[in-house]
C-alpha positions as CSV (number, residue, x, y, z in Angstrom):
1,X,0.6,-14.6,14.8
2,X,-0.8,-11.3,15.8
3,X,-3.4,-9.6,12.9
4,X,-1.6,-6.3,13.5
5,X,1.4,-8.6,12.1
6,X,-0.5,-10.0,9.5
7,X,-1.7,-6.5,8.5
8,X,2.2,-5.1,8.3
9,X,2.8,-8.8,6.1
10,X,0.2,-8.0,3.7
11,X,1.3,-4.2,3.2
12,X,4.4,-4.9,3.0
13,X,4.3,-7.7,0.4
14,X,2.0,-5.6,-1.6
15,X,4.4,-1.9,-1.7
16,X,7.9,-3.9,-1.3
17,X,7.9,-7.6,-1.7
18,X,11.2,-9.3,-0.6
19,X,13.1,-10.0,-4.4
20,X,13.6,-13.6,-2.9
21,X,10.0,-14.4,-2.8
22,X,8.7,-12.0,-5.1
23,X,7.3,-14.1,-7.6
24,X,5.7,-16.7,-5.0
25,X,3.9,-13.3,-4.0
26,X,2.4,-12.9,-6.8
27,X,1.4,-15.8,-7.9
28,X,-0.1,-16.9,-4.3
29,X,-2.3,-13.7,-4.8
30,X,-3.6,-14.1,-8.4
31,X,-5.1,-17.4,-7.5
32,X,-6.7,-15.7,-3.9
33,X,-7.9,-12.8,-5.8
34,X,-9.1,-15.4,-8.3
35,X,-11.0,-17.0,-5.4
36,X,-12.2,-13.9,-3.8
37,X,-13.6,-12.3,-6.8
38,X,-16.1,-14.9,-7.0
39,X,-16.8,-15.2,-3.0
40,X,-20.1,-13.5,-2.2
41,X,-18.0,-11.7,0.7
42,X,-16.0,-9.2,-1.6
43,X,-16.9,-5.4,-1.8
44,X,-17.6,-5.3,-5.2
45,X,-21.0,-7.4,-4.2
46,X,-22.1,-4.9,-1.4
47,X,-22.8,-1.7,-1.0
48,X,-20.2,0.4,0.9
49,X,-18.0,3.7,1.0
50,X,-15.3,2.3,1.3
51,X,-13.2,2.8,-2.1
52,X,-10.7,0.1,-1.6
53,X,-12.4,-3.6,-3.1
54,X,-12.3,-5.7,0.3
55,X,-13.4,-8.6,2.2
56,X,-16.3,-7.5,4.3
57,X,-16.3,-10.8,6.3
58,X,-12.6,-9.8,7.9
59,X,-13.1,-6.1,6.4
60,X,-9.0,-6.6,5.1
61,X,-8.1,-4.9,1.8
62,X,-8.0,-7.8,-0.6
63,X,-4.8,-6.4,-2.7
64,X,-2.8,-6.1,0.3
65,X,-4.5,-9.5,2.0
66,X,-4.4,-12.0,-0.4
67,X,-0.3,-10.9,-0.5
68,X,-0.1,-11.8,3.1
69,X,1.9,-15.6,3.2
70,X,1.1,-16.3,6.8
71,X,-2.8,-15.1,6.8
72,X,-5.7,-17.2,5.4
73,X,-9.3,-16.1,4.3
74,X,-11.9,-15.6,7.4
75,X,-14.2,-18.4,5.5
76,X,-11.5,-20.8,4.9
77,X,-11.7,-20.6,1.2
78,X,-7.5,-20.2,1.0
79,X,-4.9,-21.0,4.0
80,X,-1.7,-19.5,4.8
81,X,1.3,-20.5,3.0
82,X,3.9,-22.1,5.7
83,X,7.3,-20.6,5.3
84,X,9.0,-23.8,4.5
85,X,6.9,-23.8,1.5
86,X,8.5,-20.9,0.5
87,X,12.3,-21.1,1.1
């Protein structure tokens, strides 16, 4: 899979999540974000302009990232979800 497809994933699951896997969606990113919160490669640990808390291993916006099913963290601490988990 492309990242530019990943990226569109991510965005999309984060504004307008499919009703069918809504819930998955969610609860797939709580336990990323709770992963990436305490990974020493989130924003919130560095020093940046950018306003947007985000990994700066990959440099992806963690609220639109960890919603992304098919992508998986740049430091393998999460993998992708395979869509036959899903359906």
């Amino acid at each position: 899979m492309s990242r530019l497809s990943e990226i569109v994933e991510g965005w999309r699951n984060h504004m307008f999540p499919p009703e069918k896997i809504k819930e998955v969606i969610l609860e797939v990113s709580s336990e990323r974000m709770k992963i990436c919160e305490q990974c020493e490669h989130i924003s919130t640990k560095h020093s940046s302009v950018r306003p947007d808390v985000h990994c700066v291993e990959c440099g992806c916006t963690l609220s639109a990232k960890t919603k992304c099913l098919t992508c998986e963290c740049p430091v393998k601490k999460w993998t992708y979800i395979s869509k036959d988990d899903v359906d």
